[in-house]
N, C-alpha and C positions, 0 to 999 in steps of 0.2 A: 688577302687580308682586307680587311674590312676597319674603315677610319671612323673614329669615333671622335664625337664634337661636343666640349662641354658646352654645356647652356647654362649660364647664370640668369635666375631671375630676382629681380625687384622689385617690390611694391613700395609704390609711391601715394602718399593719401592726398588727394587734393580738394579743398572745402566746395561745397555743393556752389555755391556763389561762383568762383573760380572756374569751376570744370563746365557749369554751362553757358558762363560766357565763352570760355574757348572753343564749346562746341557752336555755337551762336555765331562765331567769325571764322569759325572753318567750312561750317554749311555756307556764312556765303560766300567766301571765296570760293569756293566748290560750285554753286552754283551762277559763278558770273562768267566759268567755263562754258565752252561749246562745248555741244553735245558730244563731239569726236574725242577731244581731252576726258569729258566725264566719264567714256566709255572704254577708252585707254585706264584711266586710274582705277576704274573698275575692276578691267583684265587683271592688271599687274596685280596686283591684291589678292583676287581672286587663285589667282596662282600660285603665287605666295603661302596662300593658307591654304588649299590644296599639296602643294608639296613639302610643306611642313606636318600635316598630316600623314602623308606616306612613309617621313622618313620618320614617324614615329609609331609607324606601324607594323 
C-alpha cells in the first residue's frame, strides 16, 4: 500500500516593493555566509526539489 499526501497550495500576492526588498535581505544574509553554509543550503534545497519531483513523478 502506497500513502498518499495531501498538498495544499496557497498563493500569496506580495507588492513588487515588498518582495524585492525581502529578497534584497535574504541575498545578504546569504551572502554574509561562508562558503561551506552557502553550499550546505544549496544541497539541502537542491534535494528538496529533486525529491519532490520524484515523488511527483
Amino acid at each position: 500500500m502506497s500513502e498518499q499526501k495531501a498538498v495544499e497550495n496557497t498563493v500569496v500576492q506580495i507588492p513588487t516593493t515588498l518582495r524585492n526588498k525581502r529578497v534584497n535581505q535574504n541575498d545578504k544574509l546569504f551572502n554574509e555566509l561562508t562558503a561551506d553554509e552557502q553550499i550546505a543550503i544549496i544541497l539541502k534545497r537542491h534535494r528538496e526539489i529533486v525529491s519532490s519531483l520524484v515523488a511527483n513523478a
